[in-house]
N, C-alpha and C positions, 0 to 999 in steps of 0.2 A: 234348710233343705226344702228341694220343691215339693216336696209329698205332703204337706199341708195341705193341700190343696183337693188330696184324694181321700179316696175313701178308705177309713179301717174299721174291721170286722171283730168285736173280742164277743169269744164264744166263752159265753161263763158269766155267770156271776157272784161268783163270792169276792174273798177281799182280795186278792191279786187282778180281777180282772173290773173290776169296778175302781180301783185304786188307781191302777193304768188307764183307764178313762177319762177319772177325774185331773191328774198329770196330765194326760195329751189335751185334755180340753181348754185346760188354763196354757195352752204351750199355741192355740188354737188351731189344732187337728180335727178333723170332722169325722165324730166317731160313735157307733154304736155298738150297744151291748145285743147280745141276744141270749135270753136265759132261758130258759126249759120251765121253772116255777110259772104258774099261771098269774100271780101278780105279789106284787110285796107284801101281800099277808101270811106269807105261805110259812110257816113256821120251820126256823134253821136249825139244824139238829144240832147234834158236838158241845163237846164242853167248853167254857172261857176263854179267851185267847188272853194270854202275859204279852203286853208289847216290846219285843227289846229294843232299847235306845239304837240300836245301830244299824235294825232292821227295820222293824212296823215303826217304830217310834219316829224314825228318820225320814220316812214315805210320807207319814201323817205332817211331819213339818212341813216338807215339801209340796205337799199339796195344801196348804194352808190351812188345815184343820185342827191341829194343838189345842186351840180354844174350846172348838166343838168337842174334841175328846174329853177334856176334863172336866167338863158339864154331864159327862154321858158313861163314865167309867168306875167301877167300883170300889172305892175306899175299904181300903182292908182285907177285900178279895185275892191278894196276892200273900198273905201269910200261912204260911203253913205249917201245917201238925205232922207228924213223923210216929205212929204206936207201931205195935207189934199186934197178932192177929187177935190180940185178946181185946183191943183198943184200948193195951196203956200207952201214956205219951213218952215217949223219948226225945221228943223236941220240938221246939214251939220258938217261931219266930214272928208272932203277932205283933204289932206295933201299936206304937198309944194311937188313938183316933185322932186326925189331921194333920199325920207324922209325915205324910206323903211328898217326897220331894220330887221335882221332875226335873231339879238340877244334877241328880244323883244319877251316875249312868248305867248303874247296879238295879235301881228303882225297874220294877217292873209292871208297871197298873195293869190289873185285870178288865177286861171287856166282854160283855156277853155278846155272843157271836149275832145273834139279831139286832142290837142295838148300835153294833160296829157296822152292819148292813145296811139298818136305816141312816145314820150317819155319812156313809159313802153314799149312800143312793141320793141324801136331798143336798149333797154338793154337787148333782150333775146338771147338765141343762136338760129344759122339759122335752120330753120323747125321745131321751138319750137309751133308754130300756126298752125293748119289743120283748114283750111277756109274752108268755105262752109258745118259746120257739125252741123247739126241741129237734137239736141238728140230727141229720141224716147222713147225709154226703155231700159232696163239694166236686167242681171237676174245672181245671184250669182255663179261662177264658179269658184269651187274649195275655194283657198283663198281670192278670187278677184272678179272680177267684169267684165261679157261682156257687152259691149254696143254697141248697135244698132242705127244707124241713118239714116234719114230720106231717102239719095242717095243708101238705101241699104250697104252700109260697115259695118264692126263691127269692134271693137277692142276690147284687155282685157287690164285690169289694176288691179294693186293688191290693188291699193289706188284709189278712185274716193271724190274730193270733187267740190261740186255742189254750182257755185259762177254766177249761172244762175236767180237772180232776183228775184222781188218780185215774178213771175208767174213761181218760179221754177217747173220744173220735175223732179228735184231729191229729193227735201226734202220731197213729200209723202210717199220715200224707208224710213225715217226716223220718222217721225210723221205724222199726220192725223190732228194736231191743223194748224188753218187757221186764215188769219187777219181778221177784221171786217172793214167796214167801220167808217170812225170818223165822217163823215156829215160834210163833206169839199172834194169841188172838186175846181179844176184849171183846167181852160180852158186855153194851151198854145199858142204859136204863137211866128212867129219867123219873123222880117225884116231884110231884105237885104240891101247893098248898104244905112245903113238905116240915115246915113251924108246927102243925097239926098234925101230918100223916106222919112223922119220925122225929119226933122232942129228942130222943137222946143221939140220935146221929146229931141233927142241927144243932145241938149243944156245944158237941163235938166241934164239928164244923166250924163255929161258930162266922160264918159267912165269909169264910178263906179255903182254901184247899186241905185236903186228907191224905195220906200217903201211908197203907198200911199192908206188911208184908211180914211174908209168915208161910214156910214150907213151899218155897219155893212159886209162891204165889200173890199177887197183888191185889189190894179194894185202893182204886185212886177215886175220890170225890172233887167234886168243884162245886163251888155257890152261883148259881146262876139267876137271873134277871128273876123280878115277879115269882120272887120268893120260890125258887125252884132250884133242887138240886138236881146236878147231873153225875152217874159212877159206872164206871167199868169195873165188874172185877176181870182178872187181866191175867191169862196163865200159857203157860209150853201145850202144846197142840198139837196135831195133827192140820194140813191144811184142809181137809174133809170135814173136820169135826160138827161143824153145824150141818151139815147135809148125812152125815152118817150118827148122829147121835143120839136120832127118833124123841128127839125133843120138839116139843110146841110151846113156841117162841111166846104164843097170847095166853095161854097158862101160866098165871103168875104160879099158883098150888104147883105144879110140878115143875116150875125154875124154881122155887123156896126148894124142893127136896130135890133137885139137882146141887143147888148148893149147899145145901147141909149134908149131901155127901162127898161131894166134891170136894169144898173145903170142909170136912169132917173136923179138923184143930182150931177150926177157928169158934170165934165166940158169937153168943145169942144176941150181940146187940147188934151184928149185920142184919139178924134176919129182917128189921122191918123195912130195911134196903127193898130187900125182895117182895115183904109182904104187899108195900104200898105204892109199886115201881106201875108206869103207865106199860100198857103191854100194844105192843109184842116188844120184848127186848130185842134188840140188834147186835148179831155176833159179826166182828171185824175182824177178817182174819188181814194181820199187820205185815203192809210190804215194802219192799225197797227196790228202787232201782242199781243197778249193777254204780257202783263208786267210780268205773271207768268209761263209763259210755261215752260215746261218742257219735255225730252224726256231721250228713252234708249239711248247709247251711243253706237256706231257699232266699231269694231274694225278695219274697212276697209271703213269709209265713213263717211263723214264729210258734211256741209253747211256753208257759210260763205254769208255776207253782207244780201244783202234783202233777198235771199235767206231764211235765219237765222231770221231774224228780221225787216222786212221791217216798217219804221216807217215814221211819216210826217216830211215831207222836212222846217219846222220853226224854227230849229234849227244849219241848215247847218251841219247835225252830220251823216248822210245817207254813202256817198262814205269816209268820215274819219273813221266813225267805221268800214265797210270792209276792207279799208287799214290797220286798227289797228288788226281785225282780221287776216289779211294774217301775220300781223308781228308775231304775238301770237303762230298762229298756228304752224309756221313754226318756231321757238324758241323750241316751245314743241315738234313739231317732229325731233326737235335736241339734245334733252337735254337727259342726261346721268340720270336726275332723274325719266323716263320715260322710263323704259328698253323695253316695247312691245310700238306696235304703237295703241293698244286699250287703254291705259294709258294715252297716249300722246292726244291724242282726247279727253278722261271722261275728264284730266284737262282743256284741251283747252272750251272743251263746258262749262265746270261749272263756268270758269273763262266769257267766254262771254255773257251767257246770262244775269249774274249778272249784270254786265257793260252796255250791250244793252238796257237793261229793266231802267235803270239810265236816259238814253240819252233819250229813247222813250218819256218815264213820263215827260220830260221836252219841249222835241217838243209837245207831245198834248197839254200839258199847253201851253205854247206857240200860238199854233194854235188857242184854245180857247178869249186866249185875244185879237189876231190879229183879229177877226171875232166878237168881243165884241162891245158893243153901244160905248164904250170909248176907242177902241182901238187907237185912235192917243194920247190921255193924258197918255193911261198904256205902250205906245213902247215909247213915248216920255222919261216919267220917266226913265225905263229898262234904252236906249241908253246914255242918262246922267248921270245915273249913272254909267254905264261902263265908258266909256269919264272919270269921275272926277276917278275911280279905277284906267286907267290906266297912269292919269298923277300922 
């Protein structure tokens, strides 16, 4: 195709729209990022991303990084504990240390979200990133597209896709369909130093995932980079709740007796969760897009990841379907069956929303049973029976 030639615009930077850079750059499209972060120091929030082979896993080959990942991804990160709220174990799928296959298509390697960032970002070319650009608005020019940000600059672009999140500004230039709340929010938190600040959670832990429910209520953990844990505990809500709940989020003291009454069955060995968590905690209240959506197709402008389809994080399928997106897209805005780049887009979107809407319907379900009176007998089941598929 001739639009090699032109210019595209990806607004975002996490790992769908950095992912899609580094594809169109090796395909040689001339292309830049524009992130809102003031430069790559800026610390990535969220807990570890699991790569699945057929989504993240399959972008990262394609963009020739396999190598770089498994220099940079964490061994053992991906085993998981299964207690009940008192933190006994009902199940435990830890592996001996250097059991890790990446022929296995089950295998799912953990990666902390900053060091999956740094990763994509030093496989781009230099000045591929303009930090500090926090979009505004955009208005059709000519073929293309001006955008305007926040420090006052503009740019144009012939291509603009918008890999800017679930709180995108690009995808209303596309549709006007919005997510809903699912009546599930998480409340995050992050410990430091957390070997020191919580011995018996990271014992727990023991540098893999947590997954512990109990009255209808969730504590999911993850082990994250430079010895830091990251947890949500994760409950049914009101969509208000952190605006109507007269809580202060930088009060660790009054999140500890929020959640010892909140979760009032659960046991004292959350509390140093709370006692030793960096503050302000982050409440997320969890959304989806409609499973049916649909939209006109632009022939200069694209959405990709939450942007696209923001759905709950219960299925770990969130930052793999952008990456599965970046890989799509950028296939189709390569492909010879695709002679315009308005072609290359109506395939691209028609092929993704079907697929997004797959993955969604399985994290609500998901979320559902996790928040269920029996959800430790219904993940107990699930994980065992995974377990006995993949032996």
């Amino acid at each position: 195709m001739s639009f090699k030639n032109k210019k595209t615009a990806i607004i975002g930077g996490g790992p769908g729209g950095l992912t899609l850079a580094r594809l169109l750059q090796i395909r040689n499209f001339e292309v830049k990022v524009y992130e809102r972060d003031l430069d790559e120091k800026a610390r990535v929030q969220g807990s570890p991303l699991d790569m699945h082979e057929n989504s993240g896993m399959a972008a990262l080959r394609k963009a020739g990084l396999l190598e770089q990942f498994k220099k940079s991804y964490m061994p053992g990160a991906d085993g998981t504990i299964i207690t009940n709220e008192s933190g006994d174990i009902f199940y435990n799928d830890h592996n001996p240390a250097g059991n890790e296959n990446f022929e296995d298509t089950t295998f799912r390697p953990e990666i902390d979200r900053g060091v999956l960032r740094k990763l994509l970002l030093d496989s781009l070319e230099p000045s591929s990133i303009v930090w500090g650009s926090r979009f505004i608005s955009m208005e059709q020019d000519g073929e293309g597209w001006l955008l305007h940000f926040e420090d006052g600059r503009s740019s144009y672009a012939d291509l603009v896709i918008g890999s800017d999140g679930a709180n995108s500004k690009i995808r209303p230039y596309l549709t006007g369909i919005k997510a809903s709340y699912t009546g599930i929010t998480m409340l995050e938190g992050t410990v430091y130093q957390a070997a020191q600040a919580t011995p018996r959670i990271s014992a727990l832990l023991r540098g893999g995932k947590v997954m512990a429910f109990g009255n209808e209520k969730n504590i999911l953990l993850g082990q994250k980079a430079n010895g830091e844990i990251g947890f949500y505990a994760s409950f049914k809500t009101s969509a208000d709740w952190a605006a109507k709940s007269g809580l202060d989020f930088s009060d660790r003291i009054q999140m500890l007796d929020w959640f010892k009454r909140y979760y009032s069955e659960w046991s004292a060995i959350w509390f140093e969760l709370f006692e030793n968590a960096a503050t302000p905690f982050i409440p997320r209240p969890i959304m989806c897009m409609p499973l049916d959506q649909s939209w006109q197709s632009l022939p200069n402008l694209a959405i990709i990841g939450d942007a696209a389809h923001v759905m709950p994080p219960f299925a770990g399928e969130g930052a793999n379907m952008a990456m599965l997106d970046a890989l799509e897209l950028s296939e189709c805005l390569d492909s010879e069956k695709n002679p315009t780049t308005g072609e290359a887009i109506a395939a691209f979107e028609t092929a993704m929303r079907s697929r997004a809407a797959v993955a969604a319907k399985i994290s609500v379900d998901n979320g559902e049973k996790m928040h269920n009176r029996d959800a430790l007998e219904m993940m107990l089941e699930f994980f065992e029976g995974t377990k006995l598929n993949r032996g």
